[in-house]
N, C-alpha and C positions, 0 to 999 in steps of 0.2 A: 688596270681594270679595277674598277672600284667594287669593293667588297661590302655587303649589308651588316651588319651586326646584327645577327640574332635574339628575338626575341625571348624570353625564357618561356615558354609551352603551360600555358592555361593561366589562372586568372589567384594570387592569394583570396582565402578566404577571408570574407571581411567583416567577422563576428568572432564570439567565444561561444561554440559549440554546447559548452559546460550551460552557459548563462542560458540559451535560449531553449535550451532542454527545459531547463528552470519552468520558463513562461510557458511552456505549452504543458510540462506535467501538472501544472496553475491551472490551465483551462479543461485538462483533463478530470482533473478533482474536482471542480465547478458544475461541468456541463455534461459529464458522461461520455463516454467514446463516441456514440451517434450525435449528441449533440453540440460536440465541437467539431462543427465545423474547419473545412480546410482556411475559410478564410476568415473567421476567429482563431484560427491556431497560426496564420501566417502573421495576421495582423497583432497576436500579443507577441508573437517572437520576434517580429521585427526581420523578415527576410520574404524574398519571393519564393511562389510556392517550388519554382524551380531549385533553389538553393535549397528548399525544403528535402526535397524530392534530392538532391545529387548526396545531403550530405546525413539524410536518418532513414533513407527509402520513402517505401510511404506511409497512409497515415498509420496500417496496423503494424507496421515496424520503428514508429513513431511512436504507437503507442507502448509499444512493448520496452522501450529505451528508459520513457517515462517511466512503466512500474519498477523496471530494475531502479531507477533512483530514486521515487517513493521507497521500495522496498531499504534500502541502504540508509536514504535520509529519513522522513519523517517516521518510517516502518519498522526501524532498527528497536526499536524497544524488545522488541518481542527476541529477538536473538538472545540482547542483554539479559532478559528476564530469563532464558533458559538456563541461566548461570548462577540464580540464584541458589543458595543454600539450601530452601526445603522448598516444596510441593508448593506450600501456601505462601513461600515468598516467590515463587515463580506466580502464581494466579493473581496475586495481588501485585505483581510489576504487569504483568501484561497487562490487568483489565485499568490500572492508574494508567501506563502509557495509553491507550486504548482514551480514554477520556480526557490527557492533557492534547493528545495529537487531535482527536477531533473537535474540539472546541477550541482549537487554537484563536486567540484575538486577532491575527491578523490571515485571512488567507481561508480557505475556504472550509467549510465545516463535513464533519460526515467523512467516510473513510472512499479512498479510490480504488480499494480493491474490492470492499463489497456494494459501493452504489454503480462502479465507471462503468459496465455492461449485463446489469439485470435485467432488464429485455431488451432487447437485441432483433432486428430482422435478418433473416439468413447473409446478408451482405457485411455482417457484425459478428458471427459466429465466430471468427479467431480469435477476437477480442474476449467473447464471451467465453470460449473455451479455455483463453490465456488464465482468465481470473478462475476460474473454479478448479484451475490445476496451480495456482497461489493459493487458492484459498486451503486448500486438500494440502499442500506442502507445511501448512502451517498450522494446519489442525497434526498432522501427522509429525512433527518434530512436537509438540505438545504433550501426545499420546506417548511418543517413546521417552520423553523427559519422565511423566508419572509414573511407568513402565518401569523406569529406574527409580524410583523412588517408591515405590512398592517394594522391589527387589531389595532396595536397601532399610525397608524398616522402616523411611520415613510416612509409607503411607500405610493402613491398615491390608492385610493379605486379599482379603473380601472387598477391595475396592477393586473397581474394573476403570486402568487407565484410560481404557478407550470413549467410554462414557462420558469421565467426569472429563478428557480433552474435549470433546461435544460440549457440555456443559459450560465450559470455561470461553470455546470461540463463538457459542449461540451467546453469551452473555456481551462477549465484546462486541458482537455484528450488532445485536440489538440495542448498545447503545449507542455504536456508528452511527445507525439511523436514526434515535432520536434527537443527536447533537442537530446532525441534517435537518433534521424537523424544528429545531432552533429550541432544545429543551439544553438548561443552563449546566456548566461544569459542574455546579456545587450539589445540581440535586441528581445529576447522573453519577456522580462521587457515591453518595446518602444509597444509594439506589445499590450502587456495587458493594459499598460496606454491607448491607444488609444481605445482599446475595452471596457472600462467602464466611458470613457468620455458621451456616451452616457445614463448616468444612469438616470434613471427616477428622478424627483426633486420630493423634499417634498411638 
């Protein structure tokens, strides 16, 4: 009796996962969660929407895959910066990263955690709630960095870290958006030097 030889059960995948995350967290920074489309986001990734769909879920689990590696790649700054030395070299690495990542020369301008779903229809709401609980994780690791730097003398007693972390993530969103708005490195640079000349002294 003649015997079959065995197929081996399902199909290799036939991309890098890593890579086409790439492309769509691209289209996400670009066009915002509503308006990237499934079929701008199949079509920069280069797979069907079914491969889409088998191997990141869907799109708002797609997109959430994305900010994790925005967050890691282009977003890392802000970690490194909580490492700095004092107070004011933490505010001045975040709001410098803050302006070299949105105006980057190639790729898209504006930051994808505070433009990817600012308004949003209820069918966007997870999207929209993902980023304001990014956005609050990152005001809030800010606050408790000052928090210790108070504590430890490098900021004045009388300063309130919770404030001045406000003041430091409104200064970076606001020049997220104007990179978006196509305003140049050099003068949102000019812009941030001037905004933490006023830093509280030791």
């Amino acid at each position: 009796m003649e015997t079959r030889q065995r197929r081996p059960t399902g199909r290799p995948r036939g991309f890098d996962a890593d890579e086409v995350l790439e492309r769509a967290l691209l289209v996400f920074w670009e066009q915002g969660y509503e308006g990237a489309s499934l079929a701008n986001l199949t079509d920069a990734m280069g797979i069907s929407t079914t491969s889409m769909y088998a191997t990141f879920g869907n799109k708002e689990e797609l997109f959430r895959k994305a900010l994790e590696r925005y967050t890691e790649g282009p977003s890392a700054y802000l970690a490194r910066a909580l490492d700095e030395p004092t107070a004011l070299g933490v505010a001045t690495a975040i709001i410098a990263g803050t302006v070299r990542t949105t105006t980057r020369p190639a790729g898209p301008h504006g930051c994808l955690g505070v433009q990817g779903a600012l308004a949003t229809g209820d069918s966007s709401r997870g999207a929209r709630d993902l980023l304001v609980a990014w956005r609050d994780s990152g005001y809030s690791c800010i606050r408790e960095r000052f928090q210790r730097a108070v504590d430890d003398g490098d900021l004045p007693p009388e300063v309130n870290p919770a404030l001045l972390a406000r003041y430091i993530t409104a200064l970076a969103y606001g020049i997220a958006v104007q990179a978006a708005s196509g305003v140049g490195r050099d003068e949102l640079q000019d812009m941030a030097d001037a905004a933490l000349r006023n830093w509280p002294p030791c």
